[in-house]
N, C-alpha and C positions, 0 to 999 in steps of 0.2 A: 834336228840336232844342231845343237850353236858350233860354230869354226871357227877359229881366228886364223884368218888371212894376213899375210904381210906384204903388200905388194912395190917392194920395188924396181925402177925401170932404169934398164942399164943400157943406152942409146950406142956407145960409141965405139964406130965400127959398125954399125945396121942400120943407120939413119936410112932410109930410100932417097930421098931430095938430099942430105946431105951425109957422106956417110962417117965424117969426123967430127960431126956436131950433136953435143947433147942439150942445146936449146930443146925447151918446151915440154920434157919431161915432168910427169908428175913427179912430186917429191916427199908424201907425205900420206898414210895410211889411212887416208878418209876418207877413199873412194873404194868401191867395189871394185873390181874387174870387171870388163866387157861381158858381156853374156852372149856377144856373137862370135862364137870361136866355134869351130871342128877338131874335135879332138881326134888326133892319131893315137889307133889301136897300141894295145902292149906298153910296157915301163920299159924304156932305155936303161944304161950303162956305161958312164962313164969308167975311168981307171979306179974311180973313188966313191963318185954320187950316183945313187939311180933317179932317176927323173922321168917325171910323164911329161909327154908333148902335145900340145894343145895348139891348133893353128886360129888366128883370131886375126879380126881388121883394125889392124894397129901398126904402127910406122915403130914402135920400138919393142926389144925382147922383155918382158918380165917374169920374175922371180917369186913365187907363192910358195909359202910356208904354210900346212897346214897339217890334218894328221894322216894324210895319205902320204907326208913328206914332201920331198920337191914337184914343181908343178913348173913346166916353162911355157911358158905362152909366147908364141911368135907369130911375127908376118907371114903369111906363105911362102913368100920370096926368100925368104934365109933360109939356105942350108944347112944342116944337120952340123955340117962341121963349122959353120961360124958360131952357131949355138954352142959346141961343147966347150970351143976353144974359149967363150966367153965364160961358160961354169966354170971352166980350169982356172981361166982369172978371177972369177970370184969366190974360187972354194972354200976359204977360209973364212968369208963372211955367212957363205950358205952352211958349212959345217957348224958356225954359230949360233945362229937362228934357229937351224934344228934341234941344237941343244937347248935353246932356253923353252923352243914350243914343250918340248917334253917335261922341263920343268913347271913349264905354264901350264901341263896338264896335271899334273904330281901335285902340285901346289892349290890348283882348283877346286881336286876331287878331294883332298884333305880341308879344304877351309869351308865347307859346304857351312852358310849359316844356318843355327836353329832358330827357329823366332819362340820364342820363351820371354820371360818376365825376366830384367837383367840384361837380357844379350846389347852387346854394343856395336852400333851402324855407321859407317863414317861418313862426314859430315862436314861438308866444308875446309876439308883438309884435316878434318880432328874426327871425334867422335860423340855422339848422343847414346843414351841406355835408356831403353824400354822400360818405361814402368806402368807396371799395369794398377789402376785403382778406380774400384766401381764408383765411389762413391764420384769420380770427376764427373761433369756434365758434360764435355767436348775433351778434345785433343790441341793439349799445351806442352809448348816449351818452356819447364819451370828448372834455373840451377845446370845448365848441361843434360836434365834428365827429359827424354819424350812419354807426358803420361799419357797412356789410353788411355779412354776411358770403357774397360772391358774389366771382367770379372778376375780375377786371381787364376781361375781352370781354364782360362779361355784358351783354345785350339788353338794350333801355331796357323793356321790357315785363317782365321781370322786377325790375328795379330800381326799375321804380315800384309792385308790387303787394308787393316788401317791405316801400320807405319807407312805405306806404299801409297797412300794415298795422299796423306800427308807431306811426304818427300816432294810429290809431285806437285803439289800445290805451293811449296816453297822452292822449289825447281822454277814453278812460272811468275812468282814474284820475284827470286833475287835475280834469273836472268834475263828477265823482262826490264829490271830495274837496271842492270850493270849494262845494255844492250843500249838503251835509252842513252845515259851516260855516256857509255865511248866517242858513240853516232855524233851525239852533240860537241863532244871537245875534239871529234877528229873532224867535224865540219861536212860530215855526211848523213844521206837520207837513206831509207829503209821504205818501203811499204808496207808490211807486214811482218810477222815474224808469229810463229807457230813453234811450239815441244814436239821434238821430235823422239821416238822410242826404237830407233834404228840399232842395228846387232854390228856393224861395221866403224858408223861414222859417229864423229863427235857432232859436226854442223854444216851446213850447206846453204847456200845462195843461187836462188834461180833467178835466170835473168827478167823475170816479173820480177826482182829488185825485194822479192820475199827471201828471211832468211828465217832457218831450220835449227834448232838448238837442243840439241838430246839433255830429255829430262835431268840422266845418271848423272850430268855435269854438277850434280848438286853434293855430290859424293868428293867432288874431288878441290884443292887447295885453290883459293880467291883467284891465283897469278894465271894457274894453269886456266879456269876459267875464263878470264881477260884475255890471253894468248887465242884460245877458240872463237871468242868473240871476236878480235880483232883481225883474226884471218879472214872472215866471212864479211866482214865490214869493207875491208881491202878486195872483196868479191863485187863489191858495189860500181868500183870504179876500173877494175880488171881482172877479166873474167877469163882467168887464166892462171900459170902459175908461173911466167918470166919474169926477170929481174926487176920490171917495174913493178910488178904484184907484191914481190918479199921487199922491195922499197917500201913500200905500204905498210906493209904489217909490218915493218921496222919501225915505221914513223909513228904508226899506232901502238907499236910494242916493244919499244927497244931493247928488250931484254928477252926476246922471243927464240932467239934459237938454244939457251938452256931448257926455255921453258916446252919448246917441242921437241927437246930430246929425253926430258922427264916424261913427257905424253908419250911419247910410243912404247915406254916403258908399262904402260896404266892400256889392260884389255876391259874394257866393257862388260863382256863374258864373267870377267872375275867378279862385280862389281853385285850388291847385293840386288833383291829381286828379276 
């Protein structure tokens, strides 16, 4: 079953080495959560929120949004009451979040696309329409229109593993192509770089200096794609997410914190195929 997770990490006041400092925190929805966590039995109760607790190896508490609802994940070291006293500080953001996941599910299960002759896929910030016609010998972009080349009756199961295929092949040339480009006018190297088809993240950099770029990104507006880019590029030279890191992707994207406040806005999950 697909989830969307929201994970952010709220340091201050549970740091273990500092406990007023919220250096070094993730900041940004492209990571998973830890997978090494022990989860404590039963759903708490706040005055307001119910919450599951989840003990995991990690120096700060976070906050997961999903459809089980709140989800806190903490150090073992922090007590119960430093945890709630932090939900009570942040009620107002977590009462929010829950509210949009629920729209985000409302919103999902009504936009379910049909792959039919006509239907339109978005694209680049915009959209392309499916046109189905036998007589094409391959699959073109002609006028804003994607022609198959499939019959008039063709099954949506086949209509969607063409367009799908298609996406993906224009997926590895334009962000192969915009990749190439940045690297070069920001004065940085890459070793590799591979599509990635991940349910959480936009894009990632391991430090083999490969970097990871999810196909869907083909779905979505040029800036926003530039912005992903330019995060994982600024991964090149720090591998991390402290102020020298958002220096980076400043200098490679100066216009990057609209553009990752639009992104967290845009679930993967919603996105077609």
């Amino acid at each position: 079953m697909k989830q969307l997770l929201f994970d952010f990490l709220f340091g201050g006041g549970v740091s273990k080495s500092s406990p007023n400092s919220t250096k070094g925190l993730k900041e940004h929805g492209f990571l998973k959560p830890s997978l090494h966590s022990a989860q404590e039995p039963g759903v708490s109760l706040t005055s307001n929120i119910a919450y599951r607790l989840e003990r995991a190896k990690r120096k700060t508490i976070g906050f997961i949004v999903n459809e089980h609802g709140l989800t806190v994940r903490a150090p073992r070291w922090v007590s119960r009451e430093e945890i709630e006293t932090l939900i009570h500080a942040k009620e107002a953001w977590i009462q929010k979040k829950l509210a949009q996941f629920t729209l985000w599910q409302a919103q999902t299960h009504s936009a379910k696309i049909e792959f039919v002759d006509g239907v339109r896929l978005p694209y680049l910030g915009g959209s392309v329409q499916i046109c189905l016609d036998p007589s094409a010998t391959d699959v073109k972009m002609i006028d804003g229109q994607l022609v198959l080349n499939l019959p008039l009756d063709a099954d949506s199961v086949h209509i969607r593993e063409l367009a799908q295929r298609w996406f993906k092949n224009e997926a590895k040339r334009y962000l192969g192509a915009r990749l190439v480009q940045m690297a070069s006018v920001a004065e940085v190297e890459f070793d590799s770089w591979k599509l990635s088809s991940a349910q959480k993240r936009w894009g990632c950099c391991t430090s083999a200096r490969t970097i990871r770029l999810n196909w869907k990104l083909i779905h979505l507006a040029p800036e926003l794609i530039d912005y992903v880019v330019a995060h994982e590029l600024a991964h090149l030279n720090e591998m991390n997410h402290g102020p020298k890191f958002w220096a980076e992707v400043e200098r490679l994207c100066p216009q990057f914190q609209d553009r990752r406040r639009r992104l967290k806005e845009i679930y993967i999950s919603q996105l077609p195929f």
